[in-house]
C-alpha positions as CSV (number, residue, x, y, z in Angstrom):
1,X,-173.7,97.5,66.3
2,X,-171.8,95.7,63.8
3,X,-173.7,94.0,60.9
4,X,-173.4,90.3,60.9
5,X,-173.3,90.1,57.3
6,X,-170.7,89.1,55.8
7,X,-169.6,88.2,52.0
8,X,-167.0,86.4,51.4
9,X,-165.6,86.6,47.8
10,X,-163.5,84.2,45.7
11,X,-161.5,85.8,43.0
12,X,-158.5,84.5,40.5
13,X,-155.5,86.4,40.1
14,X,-153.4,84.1,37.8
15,X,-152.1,81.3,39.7
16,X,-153.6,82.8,43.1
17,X,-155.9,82.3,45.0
18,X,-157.5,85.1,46.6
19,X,-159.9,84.9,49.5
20,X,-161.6,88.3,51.4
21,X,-163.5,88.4,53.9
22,X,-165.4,91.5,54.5
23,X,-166.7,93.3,57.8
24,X,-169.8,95.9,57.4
25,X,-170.3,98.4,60.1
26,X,-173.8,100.7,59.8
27,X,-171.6,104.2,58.3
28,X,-168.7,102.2,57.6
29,X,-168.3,99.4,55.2
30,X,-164.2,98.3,54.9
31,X,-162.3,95.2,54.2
32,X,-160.2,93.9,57.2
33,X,-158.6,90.9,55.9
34,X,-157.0,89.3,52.7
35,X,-154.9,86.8,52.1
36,X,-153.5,85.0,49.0
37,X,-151.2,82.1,48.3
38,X,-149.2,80.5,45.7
39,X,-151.6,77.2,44.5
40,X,-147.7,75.8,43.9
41,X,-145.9,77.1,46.8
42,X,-148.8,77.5,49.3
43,X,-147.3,80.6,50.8
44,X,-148.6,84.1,51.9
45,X,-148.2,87.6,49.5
46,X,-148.1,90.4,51.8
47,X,-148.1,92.3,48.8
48,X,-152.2,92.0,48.4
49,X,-152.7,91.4,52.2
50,X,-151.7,95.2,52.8
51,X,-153.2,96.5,49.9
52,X,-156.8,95.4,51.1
53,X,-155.9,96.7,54.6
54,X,-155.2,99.9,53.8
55,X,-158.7,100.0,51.8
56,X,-160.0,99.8,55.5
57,X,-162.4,102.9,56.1
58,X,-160.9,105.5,59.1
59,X,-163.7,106.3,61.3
60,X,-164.7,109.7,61.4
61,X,-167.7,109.6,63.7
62,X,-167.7,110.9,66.9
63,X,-170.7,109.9,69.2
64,X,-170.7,111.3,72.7
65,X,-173.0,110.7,75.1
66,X,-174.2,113.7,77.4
67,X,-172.0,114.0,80.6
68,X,-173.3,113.1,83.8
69,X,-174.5,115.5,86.7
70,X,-176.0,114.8,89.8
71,X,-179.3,113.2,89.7
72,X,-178.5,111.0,86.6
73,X,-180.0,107.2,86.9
74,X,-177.3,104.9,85.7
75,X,-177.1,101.1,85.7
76,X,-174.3,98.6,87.1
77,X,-174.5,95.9,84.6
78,X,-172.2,92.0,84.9
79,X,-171.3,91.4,81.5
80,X,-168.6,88.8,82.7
81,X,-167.8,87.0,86.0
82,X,-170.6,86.7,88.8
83,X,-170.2,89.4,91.8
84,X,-172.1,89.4,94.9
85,X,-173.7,92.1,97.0
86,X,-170.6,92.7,99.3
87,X,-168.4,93.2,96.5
88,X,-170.7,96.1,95.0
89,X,-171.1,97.6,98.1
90,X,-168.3,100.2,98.2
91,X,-168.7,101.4,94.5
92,X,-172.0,101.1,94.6
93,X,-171.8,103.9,97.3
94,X,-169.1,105.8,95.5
95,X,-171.9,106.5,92.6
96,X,-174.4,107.4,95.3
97,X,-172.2,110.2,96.5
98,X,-171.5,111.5,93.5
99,X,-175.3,112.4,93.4
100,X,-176.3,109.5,90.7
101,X,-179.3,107.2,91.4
102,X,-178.1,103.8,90.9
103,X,-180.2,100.8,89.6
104,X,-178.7,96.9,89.2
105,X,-179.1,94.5,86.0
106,X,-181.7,91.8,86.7
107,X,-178.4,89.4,86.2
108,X,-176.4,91.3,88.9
109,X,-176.6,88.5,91.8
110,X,-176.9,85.9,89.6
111,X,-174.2,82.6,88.5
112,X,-174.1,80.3,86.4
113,X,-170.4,78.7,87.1
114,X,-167.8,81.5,86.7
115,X,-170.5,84.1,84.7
116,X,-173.0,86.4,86.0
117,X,-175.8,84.4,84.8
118,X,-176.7,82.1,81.9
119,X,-176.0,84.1,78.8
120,X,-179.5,85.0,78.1
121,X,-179.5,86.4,81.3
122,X,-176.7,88.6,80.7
123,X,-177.9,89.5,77.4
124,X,-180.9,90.6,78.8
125,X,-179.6,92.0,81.6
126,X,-177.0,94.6,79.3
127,X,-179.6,95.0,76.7
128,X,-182.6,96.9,79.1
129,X,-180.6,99.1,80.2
130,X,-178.8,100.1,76.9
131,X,-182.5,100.4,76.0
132,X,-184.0,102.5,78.5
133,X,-183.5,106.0,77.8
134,X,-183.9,107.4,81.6
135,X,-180.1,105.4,82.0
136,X,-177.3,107.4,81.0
137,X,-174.3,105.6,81.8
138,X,-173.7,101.5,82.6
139,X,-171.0,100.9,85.0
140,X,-169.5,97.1,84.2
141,X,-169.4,94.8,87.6
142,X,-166.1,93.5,87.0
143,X,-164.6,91.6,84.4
144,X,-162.8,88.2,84.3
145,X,-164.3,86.4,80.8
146,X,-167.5,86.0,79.4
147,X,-168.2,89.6,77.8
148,X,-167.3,88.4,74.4
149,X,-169.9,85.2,74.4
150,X,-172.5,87.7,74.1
151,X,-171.4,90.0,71.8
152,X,-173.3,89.0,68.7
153,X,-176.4,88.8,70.0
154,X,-176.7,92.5,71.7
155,X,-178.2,95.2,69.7
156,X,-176.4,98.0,70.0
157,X,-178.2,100.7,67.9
158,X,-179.9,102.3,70.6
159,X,-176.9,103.8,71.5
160,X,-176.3,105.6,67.9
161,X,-179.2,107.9,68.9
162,X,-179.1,107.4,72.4
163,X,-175.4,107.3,73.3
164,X,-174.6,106.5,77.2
165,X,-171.1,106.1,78.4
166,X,-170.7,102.5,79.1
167,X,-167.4,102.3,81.6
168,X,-165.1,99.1,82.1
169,X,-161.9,97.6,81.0
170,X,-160.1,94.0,81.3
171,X,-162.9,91.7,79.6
172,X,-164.9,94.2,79.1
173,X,-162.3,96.2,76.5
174,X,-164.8,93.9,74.2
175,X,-167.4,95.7,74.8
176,X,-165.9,99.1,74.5
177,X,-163.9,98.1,71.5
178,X,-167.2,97.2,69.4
179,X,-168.4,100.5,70.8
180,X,-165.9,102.3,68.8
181,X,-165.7,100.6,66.0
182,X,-169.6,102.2,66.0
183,X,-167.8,105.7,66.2
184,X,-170.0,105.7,69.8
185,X,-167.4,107.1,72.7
186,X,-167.1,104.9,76.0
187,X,-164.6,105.2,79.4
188,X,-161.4,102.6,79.8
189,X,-161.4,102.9,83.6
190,X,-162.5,101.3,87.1
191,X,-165.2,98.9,87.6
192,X,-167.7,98.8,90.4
193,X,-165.7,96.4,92.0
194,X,-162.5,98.1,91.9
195,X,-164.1,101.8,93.0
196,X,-161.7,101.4,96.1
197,X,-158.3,103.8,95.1
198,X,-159.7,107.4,95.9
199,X,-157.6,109.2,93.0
200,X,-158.7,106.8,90.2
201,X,-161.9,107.1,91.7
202,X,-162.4,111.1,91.2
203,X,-160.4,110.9,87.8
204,X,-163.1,108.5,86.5
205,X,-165.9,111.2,88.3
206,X,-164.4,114.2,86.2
207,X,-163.8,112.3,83.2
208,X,-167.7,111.7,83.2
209,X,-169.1,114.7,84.5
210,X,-166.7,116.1,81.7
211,X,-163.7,117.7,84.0
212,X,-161.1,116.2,82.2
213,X,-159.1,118.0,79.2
214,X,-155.7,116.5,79.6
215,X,-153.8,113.8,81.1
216,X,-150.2,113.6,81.5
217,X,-146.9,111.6,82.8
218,X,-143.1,112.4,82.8
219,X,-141.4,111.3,79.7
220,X,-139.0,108.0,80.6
221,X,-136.4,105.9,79.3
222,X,-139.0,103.9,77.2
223,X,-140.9,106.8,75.4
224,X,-140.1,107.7,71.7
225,X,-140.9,111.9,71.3
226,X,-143.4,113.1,68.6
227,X,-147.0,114.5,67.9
228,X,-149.7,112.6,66.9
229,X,-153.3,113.4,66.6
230,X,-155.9,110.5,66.0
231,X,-158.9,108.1,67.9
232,X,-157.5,106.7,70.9
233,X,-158.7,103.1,71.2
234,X,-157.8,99.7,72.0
235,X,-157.6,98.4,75.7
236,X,-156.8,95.0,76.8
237,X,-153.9,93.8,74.8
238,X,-155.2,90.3,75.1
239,X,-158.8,91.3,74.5
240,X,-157.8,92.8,71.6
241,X,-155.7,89.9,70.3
242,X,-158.6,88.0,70.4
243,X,-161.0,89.7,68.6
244,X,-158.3,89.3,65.7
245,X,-160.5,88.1,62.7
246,X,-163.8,88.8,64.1
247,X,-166.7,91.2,63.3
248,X,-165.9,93.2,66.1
249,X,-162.1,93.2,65.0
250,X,-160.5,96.7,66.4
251,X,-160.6,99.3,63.7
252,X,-157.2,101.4,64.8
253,X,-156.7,102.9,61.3
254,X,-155.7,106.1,62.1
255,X,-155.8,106.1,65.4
256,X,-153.9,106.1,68.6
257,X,-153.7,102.8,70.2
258,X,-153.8,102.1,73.7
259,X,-152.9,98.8,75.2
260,X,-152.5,97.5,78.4
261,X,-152.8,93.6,80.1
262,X,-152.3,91.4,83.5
263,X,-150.8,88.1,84.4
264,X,-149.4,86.7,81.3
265,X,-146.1,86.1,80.5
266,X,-144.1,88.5,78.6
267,X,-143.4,86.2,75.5
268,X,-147.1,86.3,75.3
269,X,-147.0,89.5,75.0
270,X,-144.1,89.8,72.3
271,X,-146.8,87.0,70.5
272,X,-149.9,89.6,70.4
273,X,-147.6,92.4,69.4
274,X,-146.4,90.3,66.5
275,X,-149.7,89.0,65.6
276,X,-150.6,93.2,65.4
277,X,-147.5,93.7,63.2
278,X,-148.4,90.6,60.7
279,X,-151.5,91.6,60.5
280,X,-150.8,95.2,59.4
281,X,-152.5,97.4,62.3
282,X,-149.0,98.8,63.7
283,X,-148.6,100.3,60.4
284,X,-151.7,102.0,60.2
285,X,-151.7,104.0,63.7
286,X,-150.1,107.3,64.5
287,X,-149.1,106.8,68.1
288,X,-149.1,104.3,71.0
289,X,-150.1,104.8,74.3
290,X,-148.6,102.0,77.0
291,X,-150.5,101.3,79.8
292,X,-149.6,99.0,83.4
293,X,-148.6,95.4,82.3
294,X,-148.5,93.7,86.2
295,X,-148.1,90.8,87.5
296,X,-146.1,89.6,84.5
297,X,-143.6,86.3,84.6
298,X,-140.4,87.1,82.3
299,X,-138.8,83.8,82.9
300,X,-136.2,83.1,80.3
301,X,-137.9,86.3,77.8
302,X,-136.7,89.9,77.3
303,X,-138.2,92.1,79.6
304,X,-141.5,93.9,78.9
305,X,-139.7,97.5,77.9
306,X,-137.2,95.6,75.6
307,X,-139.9,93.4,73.5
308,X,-141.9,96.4,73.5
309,X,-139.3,98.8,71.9
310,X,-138.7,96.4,69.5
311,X,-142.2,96.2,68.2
312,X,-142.6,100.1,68.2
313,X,-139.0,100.5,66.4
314,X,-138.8,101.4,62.5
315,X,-142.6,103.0,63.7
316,X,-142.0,106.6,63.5
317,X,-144.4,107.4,65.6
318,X,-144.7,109.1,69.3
319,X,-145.1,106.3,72.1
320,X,-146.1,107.3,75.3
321,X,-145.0,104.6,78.0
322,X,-146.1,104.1,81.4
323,X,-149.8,105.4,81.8
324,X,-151.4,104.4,85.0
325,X,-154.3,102.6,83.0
326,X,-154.8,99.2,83.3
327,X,-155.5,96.3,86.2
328,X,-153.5,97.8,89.2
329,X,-155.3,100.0,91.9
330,X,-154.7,103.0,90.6
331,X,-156.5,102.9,87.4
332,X,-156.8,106.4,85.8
333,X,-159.8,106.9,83.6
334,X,-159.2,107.8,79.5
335,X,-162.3,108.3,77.3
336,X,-161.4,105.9,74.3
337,X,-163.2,106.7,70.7
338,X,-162.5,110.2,71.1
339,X,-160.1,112.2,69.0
340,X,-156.7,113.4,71.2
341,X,-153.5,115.5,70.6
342,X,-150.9,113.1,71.7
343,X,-147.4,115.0,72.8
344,X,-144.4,113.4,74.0
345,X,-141.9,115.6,75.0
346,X,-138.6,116.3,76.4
347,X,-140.1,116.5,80.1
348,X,-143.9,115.7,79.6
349,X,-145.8,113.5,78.0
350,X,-149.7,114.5,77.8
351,X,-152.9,113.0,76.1
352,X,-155.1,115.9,75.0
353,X,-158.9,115.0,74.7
354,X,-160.8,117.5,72.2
């Protein structure tokens, strides 16, 4: 779990003004963001903003948690919106024929408005099972919002020692995002809720009973060819947007980012993208992975592939477009916080997990 200490640092530099704040992780202590103005012209230097960036530590660990086999307990947990017992009927049966024994968060059933419980209830419900060692992987209930309102108050140490996969995306790329940033391995993929495509369903299986070596697509229009090895991480383009600032801030230096988002319209997008490029992060990773982006509204905007080449352009690196990852029915599973050969060929473009 990140460190809620923080130091924050006032320094002169001639006529500047120089402010830092700095995030501390438990094996990883790095600077995330700097920026100085001009007392006379109030203005921003890039100059020192980048230099502190790139001071930003790589993570090198690689915690994984055991993979699962038949007779594993594991735990669905609502981190976000409320769900009732309908809805996790057909996943919950899913897990069950995969040979798991399934046990629900005390929260599960419960709402408070659009959440899954009070807060304390959903803290509590999360933090039992990430602190019982008999569980060995939590299956999120569905997303929606809310998974970031508890953030700072889980402890998520346990899972340094006792690593289990924790599986989600949407709201929940929050979650899985501070996860990393711990060097701790977790699963962008379906949800209890949304166990109902068959495919997705025994890709996410084999990527947790530890089937999976390789995913791949065929190489479009809107890839850019090249080899990159790194962390793949990220998740929900939004989700990472707004963590943007925060102690659990996505740490993609050196890495391979993955993005992918829902119903938003596609300046939006082209406004989160930017917001990664300002802040320096784009110029940091070694490839991008493009996931589904449905049930977007381009109105009067460029269209998704153009705003997205533009973003990716002057780059250099290999982009793989078009992954069926993200919020439509077929949602195939990736393990994120692990380190992958990324390949983008003539024909093929394939995500290697070592």
């Amino acid at each position: 779990m990140i460190s809620t200490r923080k130091s924050v640092y006032l320094l002169l530099l001639g006529t500047f003004t120089s402010c830092t704040k700095e995030y501390i992780t438990y094996e990883n202590e790095y600077v995330t963001n700097q920026y100085v103005t001009n007392k006379s012209e109030n203005i921003y230097n890039k100059e020192y903003y980048s230099t502190i960036l790139s001071q930003q530590q790589e993570i090198t660990e690689d915690i994984r948690a055991p993979y699962l086999k038949a007779g594993d307990t594991v735990a669905i947990c609502a981190t976000s919106n409320y769900v009732n017992e309908l809805e996790m009927a057909v996943g919950k049966a899913v897990l069950q024929k995969w040979g798991l024994n399934v046990v629900e968060a005390d929260n599960l059933y419960k709402q408070d408005g659009r959440y899954a419980g009070t807060v304390g209830e959903r803290i509590e419900g999360l933090q039992k099972m990430i602190d019982n060692p008999n569980v060995k992987a939590i299956f999120t209930a569905r997303g929606g919002y809310g998974c970031a309102q508890i953030m700072d108050l889980m402890d998520l140490k346990p899972m340094i020692n006792n690593p289990k996969w924790v599986i989600g995306y949407s709201d929940v790329s929050v979650l899985l995002i501070a996860l990393n940033n711990m060097g701790i391995e977790s699963v962008h993929g379906p949800m209890v809720k949304s166990l109902t495509d068959e495919l997705s369903n025994e890709q996410l299986r084999k990527t947790l009973f530890g089937e999976v070596d390789a995913i791949s697509i065929t190489t479009n229009n809107n890839c850019v060819k090249g080899t990159a090895e790194g962390r793949l991480v990220g998740g929900n383009l939004s989700m990472i947007y707004s963590l943007g600032g925060t102690l659990f801030d996505l740490n993609a230096k050196g890495a391979i980012l993955f993005i992918e988002d829902t119903g938003d319209d596609n300046y939006a997008v082209d406004r989160m993208l930017t917001n990664l490029k300002l802040s320096g992060k784009l110029d940091y990773i070694k490839g991008i992975v493009i996931g589904q982006f449905i049930n977007m509204t381009q109105g009067s905007d460029k269209t998704l592939e153009e705003i997205i080449s533009e973003k990716v352009a002057g780059l250099n690196i290999p982009v793989m477009y078009g992954l069926q990852s993200g919020h439509d029915t077929r949602n195939l599973a990736l393990y994120l916080g692990r380190n992958i050969k990324l390949e983008v060929g003539e024909e093929a473009s394939t995500i290697t997990f070592k």
